[in-house]
Gaussian input, Z-matrix of N, CA and C with variables (Angstrom, degrees):
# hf/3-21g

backbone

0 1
 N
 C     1     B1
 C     2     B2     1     A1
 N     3     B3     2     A2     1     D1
 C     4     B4     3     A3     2     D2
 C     5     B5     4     A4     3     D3
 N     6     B6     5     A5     4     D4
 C     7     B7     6     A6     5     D5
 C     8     B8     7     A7     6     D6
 N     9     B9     8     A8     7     D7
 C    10    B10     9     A9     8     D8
 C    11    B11    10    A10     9     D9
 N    12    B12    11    A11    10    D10
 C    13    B13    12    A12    11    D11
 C    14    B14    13    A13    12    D12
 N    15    B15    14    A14    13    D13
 C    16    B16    15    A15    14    D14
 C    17    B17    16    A16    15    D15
 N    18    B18    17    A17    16    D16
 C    19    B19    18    A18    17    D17
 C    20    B20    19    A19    18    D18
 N    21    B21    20    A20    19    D19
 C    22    B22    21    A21    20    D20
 C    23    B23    22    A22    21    D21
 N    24    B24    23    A23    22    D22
 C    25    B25    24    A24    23    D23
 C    26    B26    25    A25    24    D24
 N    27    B27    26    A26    25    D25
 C    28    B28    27    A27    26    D26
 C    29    B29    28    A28    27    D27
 N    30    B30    29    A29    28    D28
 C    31    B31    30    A30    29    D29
 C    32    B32    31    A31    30    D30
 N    33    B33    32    A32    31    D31
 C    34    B34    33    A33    32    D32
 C    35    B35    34    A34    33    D33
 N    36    B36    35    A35    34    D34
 C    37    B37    36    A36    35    D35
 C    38    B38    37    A37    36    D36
 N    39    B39    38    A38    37    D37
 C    40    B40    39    A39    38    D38
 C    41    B41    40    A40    39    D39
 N    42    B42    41    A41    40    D40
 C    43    B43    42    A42    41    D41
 C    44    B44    43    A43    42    D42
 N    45    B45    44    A44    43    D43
 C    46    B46    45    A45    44    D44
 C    47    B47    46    A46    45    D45
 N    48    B48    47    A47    46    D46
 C    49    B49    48    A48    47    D47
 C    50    B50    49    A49    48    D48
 N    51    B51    50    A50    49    D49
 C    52    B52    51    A51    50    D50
 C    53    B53    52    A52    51    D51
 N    54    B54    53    A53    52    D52
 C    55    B55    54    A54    53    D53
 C    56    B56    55    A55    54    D54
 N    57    B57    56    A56    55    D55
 C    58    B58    57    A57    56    D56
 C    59    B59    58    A58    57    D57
 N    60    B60    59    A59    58    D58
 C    61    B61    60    A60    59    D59
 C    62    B62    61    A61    60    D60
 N    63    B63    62    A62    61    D61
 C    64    B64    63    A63    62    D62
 C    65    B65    64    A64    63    D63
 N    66    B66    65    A65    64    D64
 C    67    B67    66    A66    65    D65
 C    68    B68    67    A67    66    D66
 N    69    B69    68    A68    67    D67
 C    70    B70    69    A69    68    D68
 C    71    B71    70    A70    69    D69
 N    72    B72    71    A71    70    D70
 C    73    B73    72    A72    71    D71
 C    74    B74    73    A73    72    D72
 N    75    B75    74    A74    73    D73
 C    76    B76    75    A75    74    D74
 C    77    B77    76    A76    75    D75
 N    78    B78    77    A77    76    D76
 C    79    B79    78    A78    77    D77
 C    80    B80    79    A79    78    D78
 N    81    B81    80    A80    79    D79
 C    82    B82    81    A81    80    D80
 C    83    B83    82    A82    81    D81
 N    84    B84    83    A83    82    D82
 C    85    B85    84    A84    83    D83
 C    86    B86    85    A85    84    D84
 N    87    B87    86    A86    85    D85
 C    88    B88    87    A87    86    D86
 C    89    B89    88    A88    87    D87
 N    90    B90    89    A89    88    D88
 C    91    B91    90    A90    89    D89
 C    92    B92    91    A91    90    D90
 N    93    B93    92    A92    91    D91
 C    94    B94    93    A93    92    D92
 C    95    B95    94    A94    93    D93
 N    96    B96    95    A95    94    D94
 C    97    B97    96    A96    95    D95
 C    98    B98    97    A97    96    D96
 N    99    B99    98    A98    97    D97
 C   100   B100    99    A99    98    D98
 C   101   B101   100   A100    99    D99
 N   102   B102   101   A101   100   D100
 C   103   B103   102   A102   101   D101
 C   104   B104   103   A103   102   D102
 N   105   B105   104   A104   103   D103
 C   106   B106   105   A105   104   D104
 C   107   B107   106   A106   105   D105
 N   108   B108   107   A107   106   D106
 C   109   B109   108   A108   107   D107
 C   110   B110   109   A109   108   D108
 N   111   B111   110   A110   109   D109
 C   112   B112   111   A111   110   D110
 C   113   B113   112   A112   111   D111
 N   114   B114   113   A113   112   D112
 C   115   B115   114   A114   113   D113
 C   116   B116   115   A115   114   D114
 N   117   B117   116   A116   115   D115
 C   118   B118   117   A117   116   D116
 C   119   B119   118   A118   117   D117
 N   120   B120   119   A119   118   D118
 C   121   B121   120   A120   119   D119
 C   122   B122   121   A121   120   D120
 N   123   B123   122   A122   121   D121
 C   124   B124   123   A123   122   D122
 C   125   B125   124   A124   123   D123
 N   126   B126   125   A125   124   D124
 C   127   B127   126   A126   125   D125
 C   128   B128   127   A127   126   D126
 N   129   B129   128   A128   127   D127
 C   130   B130   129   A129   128   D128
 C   131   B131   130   A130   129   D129
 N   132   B132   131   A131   130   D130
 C   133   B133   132   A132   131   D131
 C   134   B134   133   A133   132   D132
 N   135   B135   134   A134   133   D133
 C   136   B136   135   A135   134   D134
 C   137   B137   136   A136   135   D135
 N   138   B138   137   A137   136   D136
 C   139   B139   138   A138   137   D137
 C   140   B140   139   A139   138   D138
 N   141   B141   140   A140   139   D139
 C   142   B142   141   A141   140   D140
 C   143   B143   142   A142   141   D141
 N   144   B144   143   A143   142   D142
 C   145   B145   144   A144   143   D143
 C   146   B146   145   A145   144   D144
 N   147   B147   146   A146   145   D145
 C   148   B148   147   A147   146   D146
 C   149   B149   148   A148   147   D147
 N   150   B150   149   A149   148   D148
 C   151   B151   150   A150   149   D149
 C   152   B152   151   A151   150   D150
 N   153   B153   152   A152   151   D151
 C   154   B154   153   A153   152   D152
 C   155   B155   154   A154   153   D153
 N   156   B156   155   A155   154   D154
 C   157   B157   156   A156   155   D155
 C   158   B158   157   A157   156   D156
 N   159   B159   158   A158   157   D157
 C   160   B160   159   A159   158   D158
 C   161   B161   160   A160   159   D159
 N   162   B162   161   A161   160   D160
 C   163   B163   162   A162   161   D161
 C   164   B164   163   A163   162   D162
 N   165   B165   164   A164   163   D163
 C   166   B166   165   A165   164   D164
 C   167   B167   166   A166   165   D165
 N   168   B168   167   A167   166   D166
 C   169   B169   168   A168   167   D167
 C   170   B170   169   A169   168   D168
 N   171   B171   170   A170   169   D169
 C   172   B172   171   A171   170   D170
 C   173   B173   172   A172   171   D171
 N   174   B174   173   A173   172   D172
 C   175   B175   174   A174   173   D173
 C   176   B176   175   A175   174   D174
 N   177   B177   176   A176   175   D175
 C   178   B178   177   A177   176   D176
 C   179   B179   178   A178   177   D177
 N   180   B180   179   A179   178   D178
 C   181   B181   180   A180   179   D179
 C   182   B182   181   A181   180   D180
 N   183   B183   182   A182   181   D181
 C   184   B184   183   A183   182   D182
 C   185   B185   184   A184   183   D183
 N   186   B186   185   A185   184   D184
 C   187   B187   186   A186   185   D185
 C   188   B188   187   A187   186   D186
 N   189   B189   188   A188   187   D187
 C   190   B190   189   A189   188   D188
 C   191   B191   190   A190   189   D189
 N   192   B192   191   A191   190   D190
 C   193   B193   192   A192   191   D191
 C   194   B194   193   A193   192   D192
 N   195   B195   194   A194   193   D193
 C   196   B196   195   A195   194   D194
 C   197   B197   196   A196   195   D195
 N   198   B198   197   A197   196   D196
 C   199   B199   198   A198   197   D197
 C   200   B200   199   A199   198   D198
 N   201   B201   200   A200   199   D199
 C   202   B202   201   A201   200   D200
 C   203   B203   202   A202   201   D201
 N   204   B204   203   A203   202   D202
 C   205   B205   204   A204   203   D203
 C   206   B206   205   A205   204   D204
 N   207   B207   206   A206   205   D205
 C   208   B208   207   A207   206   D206
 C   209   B209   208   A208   207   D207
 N   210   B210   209   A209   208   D208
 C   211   B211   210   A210   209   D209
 C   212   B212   211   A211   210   D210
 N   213   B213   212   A212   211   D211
 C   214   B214   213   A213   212   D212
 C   215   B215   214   A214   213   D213
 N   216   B216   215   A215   214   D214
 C   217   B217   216   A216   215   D215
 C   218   B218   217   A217   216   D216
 N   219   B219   218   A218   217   D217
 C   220   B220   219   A219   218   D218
 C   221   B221   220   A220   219   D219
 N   222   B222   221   A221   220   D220
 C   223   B223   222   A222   221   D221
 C   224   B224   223   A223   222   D222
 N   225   B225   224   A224   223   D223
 C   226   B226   225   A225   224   D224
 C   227   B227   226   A226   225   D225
 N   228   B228   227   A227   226   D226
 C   229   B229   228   A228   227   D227
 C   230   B230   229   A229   228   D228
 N   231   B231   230   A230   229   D229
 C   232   B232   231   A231   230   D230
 C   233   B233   232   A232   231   D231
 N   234   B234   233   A233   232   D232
 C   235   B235   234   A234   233   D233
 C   236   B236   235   A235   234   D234
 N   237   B237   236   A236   235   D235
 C   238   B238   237   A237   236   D236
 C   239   B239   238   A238   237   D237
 N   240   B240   239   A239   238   D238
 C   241   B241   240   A240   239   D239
 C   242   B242   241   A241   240   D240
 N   243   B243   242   A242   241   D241
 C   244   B244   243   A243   242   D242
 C   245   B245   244   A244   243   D243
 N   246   B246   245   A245   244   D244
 C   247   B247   246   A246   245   D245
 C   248   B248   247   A247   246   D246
 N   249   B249   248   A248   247   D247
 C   250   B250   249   A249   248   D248
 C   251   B251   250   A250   249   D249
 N   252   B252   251   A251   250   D250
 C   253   B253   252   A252   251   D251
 C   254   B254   253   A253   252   D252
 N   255   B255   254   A254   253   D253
 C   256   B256   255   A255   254   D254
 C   257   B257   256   A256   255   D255
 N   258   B258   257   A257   256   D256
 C   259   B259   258   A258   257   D257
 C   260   B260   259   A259   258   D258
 N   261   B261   260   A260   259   D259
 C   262   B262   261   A261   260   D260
 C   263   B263   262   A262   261   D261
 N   264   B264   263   A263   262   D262
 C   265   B265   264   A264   263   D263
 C   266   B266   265   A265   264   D264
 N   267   B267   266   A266   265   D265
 C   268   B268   267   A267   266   D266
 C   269   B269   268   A268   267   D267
 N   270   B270   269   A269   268   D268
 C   271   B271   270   A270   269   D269
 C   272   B272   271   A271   270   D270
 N   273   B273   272   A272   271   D271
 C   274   B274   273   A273   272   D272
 C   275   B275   274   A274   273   D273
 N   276   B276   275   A275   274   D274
 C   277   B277   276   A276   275   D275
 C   278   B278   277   A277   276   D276
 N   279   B279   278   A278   277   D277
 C   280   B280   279   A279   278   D278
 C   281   B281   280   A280   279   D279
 N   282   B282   281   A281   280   D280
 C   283   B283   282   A282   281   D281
 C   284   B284   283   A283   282   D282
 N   285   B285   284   A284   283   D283
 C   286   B286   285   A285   284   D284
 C   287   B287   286   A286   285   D285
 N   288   B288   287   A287   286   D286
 C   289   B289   288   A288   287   D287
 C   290   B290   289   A289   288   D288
 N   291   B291   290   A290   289   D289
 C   292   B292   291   A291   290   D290
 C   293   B293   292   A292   291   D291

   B1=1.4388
   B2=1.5261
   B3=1.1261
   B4=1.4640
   B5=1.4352
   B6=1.2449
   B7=1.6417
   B8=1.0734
   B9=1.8163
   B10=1.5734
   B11=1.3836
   B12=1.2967
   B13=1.3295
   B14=1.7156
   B15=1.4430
   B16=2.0153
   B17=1.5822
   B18=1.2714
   B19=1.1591
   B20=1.4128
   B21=1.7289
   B22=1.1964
   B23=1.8930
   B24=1.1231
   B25=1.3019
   B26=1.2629
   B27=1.2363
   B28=1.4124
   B29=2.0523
   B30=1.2296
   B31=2.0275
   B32=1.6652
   B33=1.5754
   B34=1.4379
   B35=0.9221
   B36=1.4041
   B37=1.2970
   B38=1.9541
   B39=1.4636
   B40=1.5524
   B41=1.8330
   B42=0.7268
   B43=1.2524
   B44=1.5325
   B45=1.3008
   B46=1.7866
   B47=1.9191
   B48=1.2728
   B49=1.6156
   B50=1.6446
   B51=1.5246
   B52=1.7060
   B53=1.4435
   B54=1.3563
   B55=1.5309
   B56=1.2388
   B57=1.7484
   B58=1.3420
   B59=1.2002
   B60=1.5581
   B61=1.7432
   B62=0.9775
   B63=1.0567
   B64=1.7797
   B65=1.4489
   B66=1.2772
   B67=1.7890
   B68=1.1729
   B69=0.9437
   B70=1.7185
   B71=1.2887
   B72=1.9516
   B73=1.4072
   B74=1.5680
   B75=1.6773
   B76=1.0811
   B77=2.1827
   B78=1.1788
   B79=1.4392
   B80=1.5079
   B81=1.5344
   B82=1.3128
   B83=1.9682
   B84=1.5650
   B85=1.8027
   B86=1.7739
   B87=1.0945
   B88=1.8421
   B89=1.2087
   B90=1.2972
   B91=1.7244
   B92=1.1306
   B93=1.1210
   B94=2.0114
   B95=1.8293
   B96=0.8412
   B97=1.5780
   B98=1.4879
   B99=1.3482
   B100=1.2391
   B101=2.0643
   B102=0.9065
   B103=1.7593
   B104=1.8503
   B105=1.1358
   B106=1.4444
   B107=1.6638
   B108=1.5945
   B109=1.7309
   B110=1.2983
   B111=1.5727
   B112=1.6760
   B113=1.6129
   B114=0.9531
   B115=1.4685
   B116=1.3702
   B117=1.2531
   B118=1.4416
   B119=1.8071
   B120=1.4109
   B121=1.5516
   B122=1.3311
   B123=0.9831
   B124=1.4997
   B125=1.9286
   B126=1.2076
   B127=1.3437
   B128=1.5903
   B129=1.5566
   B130=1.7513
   B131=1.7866
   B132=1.2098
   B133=1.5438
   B134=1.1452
   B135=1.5871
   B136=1.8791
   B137=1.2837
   B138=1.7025
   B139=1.7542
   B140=1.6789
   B141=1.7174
   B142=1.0828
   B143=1.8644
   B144=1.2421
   B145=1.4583
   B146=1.7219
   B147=0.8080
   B148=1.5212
   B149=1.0826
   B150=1.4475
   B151=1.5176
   B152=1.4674
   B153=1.1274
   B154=1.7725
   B155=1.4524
   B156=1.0221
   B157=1.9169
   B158=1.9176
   B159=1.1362
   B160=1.1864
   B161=1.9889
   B162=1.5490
   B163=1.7631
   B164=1.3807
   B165=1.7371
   B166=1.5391
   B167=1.3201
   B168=1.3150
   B169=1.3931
   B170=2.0159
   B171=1.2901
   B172=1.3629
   B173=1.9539
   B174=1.0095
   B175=2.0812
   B176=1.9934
   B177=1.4184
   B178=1.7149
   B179=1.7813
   B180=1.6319
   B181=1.4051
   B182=1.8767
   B183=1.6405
   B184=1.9988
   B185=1.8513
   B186=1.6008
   B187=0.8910
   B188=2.2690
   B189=0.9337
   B190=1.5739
   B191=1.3301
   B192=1.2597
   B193=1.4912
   B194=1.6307
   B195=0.8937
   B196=1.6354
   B197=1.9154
   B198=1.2806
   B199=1.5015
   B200=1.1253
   B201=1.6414
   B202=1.2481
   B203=1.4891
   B204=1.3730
   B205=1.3052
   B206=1.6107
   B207=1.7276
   B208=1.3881
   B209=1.8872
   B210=1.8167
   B211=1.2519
   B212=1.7086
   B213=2.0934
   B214=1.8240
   B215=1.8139
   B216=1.2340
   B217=1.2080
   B218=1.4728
   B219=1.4053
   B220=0.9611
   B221=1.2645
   B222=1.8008
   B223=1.3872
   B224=1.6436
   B225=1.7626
   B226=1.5939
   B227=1.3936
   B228=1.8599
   B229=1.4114
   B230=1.9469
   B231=1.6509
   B232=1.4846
   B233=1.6758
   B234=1.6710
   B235=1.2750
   B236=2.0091
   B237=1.0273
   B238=1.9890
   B239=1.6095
   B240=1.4021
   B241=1.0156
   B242=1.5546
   B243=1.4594
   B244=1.3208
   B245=1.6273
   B246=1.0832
   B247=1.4500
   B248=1.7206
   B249=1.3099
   B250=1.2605
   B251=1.1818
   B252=1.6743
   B253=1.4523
   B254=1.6720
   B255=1.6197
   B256=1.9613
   B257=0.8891
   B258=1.8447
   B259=1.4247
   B260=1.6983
   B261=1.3031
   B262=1.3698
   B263=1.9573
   B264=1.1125
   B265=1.6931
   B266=1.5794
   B267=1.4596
   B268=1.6896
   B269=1.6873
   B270=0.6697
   B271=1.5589
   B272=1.4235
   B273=1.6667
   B274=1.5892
   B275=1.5530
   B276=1.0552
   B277=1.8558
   B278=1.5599
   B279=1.0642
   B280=1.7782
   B281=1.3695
   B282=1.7480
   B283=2.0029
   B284=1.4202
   B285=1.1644
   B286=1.8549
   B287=1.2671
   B288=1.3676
   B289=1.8034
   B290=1.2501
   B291=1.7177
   B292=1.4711
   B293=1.1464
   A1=109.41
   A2=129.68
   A3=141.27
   A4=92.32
   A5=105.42
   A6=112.02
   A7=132.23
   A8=118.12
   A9=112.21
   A10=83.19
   A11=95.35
   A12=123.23
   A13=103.18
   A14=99.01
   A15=88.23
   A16=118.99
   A17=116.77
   A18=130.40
   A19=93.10
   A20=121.08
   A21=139.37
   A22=104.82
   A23=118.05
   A24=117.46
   A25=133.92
   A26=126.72
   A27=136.15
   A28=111.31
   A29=83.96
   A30=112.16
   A31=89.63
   A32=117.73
   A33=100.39
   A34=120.10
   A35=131.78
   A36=159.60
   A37=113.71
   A38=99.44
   A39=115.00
   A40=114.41
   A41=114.08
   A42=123.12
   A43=113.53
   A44=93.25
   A45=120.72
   A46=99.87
   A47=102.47
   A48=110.84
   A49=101.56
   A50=115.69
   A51=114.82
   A52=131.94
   A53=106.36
   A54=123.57
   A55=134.66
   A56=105.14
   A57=98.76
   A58=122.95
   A59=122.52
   A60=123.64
   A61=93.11
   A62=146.71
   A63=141.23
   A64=100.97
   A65=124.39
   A66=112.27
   A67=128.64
   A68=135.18
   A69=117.40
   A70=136.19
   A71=99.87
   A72=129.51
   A73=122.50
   A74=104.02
   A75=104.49
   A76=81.45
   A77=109.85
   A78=115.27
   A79=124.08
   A80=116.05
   A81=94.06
   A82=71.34
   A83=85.07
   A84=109.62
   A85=95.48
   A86=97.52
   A87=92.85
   A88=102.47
   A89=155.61
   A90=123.52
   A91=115.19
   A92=140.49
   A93=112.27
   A94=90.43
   A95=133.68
   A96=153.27
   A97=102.49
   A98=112.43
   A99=107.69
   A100=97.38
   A101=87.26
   A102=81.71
   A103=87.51
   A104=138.64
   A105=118.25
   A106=114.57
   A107=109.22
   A108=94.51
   A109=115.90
   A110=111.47
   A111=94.98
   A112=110.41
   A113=147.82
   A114=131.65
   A115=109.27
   A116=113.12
   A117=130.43
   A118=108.84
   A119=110.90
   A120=115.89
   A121=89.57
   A122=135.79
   A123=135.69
   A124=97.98
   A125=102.20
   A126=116.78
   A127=120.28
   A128=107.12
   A129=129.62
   A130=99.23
   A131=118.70
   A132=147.13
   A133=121.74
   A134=91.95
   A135=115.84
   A136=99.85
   A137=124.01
   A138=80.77
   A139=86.09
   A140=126.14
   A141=141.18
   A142=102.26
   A143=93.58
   A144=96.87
   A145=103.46
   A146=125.76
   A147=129.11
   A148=122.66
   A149=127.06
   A150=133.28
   A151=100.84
   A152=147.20
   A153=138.14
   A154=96.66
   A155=109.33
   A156=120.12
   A157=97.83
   A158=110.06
   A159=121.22
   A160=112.95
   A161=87.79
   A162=95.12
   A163=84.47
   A164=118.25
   A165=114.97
   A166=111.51
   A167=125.25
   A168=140.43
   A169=104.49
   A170=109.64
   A171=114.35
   A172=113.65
   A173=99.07
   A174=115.98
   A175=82.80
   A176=88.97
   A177=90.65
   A178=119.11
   A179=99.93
   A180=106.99
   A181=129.29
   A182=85.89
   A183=120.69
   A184=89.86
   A185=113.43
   A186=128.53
   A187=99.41
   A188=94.91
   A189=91.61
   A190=117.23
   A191=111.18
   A192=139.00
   A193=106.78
   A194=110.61
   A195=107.29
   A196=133.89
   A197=83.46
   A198=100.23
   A199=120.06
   A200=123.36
   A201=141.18
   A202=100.07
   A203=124.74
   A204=138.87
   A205=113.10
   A206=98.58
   A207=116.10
   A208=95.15
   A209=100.65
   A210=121.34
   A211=115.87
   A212=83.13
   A213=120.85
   A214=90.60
   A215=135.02
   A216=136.78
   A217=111.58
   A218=129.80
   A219=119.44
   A220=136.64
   A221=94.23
   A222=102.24
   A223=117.87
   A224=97.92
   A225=118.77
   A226=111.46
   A227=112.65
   A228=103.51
   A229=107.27
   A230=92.98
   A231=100.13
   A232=107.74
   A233=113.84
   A234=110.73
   A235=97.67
   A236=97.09
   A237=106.94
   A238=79.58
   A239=130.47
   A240=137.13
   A241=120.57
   A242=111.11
   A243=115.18
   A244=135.32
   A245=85.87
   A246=105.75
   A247=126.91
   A248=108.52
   A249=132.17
   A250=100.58
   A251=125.52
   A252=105.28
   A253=106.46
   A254=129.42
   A255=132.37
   A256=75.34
   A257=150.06
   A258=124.53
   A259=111.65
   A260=115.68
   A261=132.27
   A262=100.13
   A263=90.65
   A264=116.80
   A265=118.33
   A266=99.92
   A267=115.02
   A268=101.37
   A269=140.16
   A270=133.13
   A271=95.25
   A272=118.07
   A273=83.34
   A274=117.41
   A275=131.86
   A276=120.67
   A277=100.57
   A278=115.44
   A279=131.62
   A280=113.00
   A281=112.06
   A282=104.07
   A283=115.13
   A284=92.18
   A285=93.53
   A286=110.73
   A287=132.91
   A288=128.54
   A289=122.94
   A290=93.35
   A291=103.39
   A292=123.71
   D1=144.83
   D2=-164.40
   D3=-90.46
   D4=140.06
   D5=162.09
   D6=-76.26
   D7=143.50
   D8=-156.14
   D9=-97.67
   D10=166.38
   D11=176.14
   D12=-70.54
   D13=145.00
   D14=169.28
   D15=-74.07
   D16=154.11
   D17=-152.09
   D18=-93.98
   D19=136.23
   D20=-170.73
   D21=-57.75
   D22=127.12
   D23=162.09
   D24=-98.38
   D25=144.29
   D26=164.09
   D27=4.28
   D28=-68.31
   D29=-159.99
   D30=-69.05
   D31=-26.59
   D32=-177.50
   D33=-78.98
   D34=-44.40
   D35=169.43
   D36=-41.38
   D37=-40.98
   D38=159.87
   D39=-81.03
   D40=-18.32
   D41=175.00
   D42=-74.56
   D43=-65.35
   D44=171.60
   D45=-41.74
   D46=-62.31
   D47=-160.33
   D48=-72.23
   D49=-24.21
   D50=174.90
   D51=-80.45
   D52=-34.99
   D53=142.66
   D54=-36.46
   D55=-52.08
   D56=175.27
   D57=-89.00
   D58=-0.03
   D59=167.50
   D60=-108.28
   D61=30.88
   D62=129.58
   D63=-87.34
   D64=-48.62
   D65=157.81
   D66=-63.23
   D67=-23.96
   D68=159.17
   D69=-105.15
   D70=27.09
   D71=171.43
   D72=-90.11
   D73=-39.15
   D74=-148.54
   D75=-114.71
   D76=125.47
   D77=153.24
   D78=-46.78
   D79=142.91
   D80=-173.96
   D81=-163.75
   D82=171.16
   D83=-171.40
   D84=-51.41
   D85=157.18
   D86=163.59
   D87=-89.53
   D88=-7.96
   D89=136.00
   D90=-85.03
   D91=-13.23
   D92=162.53
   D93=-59.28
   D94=-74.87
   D95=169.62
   D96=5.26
   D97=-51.25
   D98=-167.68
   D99=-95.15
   D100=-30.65
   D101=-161.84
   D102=-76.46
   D103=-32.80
   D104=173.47
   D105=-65.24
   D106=-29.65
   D107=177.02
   D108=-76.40
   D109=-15.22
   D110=158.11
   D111=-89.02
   D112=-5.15
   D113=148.36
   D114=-41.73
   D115=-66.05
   D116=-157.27
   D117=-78.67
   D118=0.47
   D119=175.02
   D120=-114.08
   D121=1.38
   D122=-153.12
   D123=-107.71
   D124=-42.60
   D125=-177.99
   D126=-92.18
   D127=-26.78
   D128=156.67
   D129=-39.74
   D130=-67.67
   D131=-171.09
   D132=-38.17
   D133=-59.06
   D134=170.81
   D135=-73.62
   D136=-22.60
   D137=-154.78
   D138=-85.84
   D139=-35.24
   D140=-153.66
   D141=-63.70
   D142=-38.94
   D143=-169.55
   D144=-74.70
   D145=-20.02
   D146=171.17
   D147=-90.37
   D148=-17.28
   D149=141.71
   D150=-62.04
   D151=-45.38
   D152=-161.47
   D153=-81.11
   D154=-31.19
   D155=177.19
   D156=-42.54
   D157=-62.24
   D158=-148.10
   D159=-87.39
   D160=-3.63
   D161=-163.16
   D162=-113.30
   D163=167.80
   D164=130.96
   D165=-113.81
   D166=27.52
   D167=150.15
   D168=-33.04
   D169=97.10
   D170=-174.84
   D171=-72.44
   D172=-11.65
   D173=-179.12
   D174=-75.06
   D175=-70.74
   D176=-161.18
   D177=-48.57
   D178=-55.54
   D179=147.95
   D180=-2.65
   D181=-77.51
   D182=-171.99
   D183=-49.62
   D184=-58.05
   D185=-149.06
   D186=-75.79
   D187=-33.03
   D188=-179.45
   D189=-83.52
   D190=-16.91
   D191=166.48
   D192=-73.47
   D193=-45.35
   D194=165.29
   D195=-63.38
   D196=-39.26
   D197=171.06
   D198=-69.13
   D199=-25.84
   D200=-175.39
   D201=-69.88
   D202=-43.79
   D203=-152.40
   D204=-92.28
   D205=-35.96
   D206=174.70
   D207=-48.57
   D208=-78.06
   D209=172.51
   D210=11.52
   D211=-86.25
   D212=177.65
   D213=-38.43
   D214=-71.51
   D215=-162.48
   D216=-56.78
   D217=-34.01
   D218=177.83
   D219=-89.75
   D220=-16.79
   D221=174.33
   D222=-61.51
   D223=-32.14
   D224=-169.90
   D225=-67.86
   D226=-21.89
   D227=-172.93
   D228=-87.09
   D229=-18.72
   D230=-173.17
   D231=-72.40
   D232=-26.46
   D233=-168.97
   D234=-84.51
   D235=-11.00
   D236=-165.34
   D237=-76.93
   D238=-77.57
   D239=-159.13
   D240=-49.92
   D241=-45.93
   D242=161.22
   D243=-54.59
   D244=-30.68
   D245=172.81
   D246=-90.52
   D247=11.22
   D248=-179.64
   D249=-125.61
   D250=-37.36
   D251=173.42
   D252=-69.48
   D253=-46.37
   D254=178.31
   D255=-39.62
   D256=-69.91
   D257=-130.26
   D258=-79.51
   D259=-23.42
   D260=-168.18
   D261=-72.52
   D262=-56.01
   D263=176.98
   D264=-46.07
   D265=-41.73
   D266=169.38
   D267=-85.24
   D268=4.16
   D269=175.54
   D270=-112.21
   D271=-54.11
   D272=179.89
   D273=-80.85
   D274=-28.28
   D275=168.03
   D276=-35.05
   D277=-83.76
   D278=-155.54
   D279=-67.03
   D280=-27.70
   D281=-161.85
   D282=79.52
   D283=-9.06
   D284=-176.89
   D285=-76.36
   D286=147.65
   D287=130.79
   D288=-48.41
   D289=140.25
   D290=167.18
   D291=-73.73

């Protein structure tokens, strides 16, 4: 039998929920901004997906499955964005088009 994941605790869940109103307290660059909401979707994911680990509750399941996806999406806008600033960066060094 495969090993379960450990089961979400109390202190994480407070942890989880204190973090993130310390993130949407404190202003920050729009790239720290973006690269902490994928921390903070990043850890949504783990904690959710290890609650769905443990249920066959199909809502909770749907729901950790979503977070996963949120995650996937945000990572994609952080790698889009980064990659628009290298491209920005090579136009102004060189004069060239991207």
């Amino acid at each position: 039998m495969a090993d379960q994941p450990e089961r979400v605790s109390a202190r994480e869940i407070a942890d989880f929920l204190a973090t993130l109103h310390e993130h949407r307290s404190v202003p920050a660059t729009p790239a720290a901004s973006a690269a902490s909401r994928v921390d903070i979707l990043a850890w949504k994911a783990s904690l959710l997906g290890r609650m769905a680990t443990n249920t066959r509750d199909p809502e909770t399941r749907a729901t950790a499955a979503a977070a996963r996806a949120d995650l996937a999406a945000a990572r994609a806008e952080l790698a889009a964005s980064r990659a628009e600033a290298l491209a920005e960066s090579y136009v102004l060094r060189t004069g060239g088009e991207h």
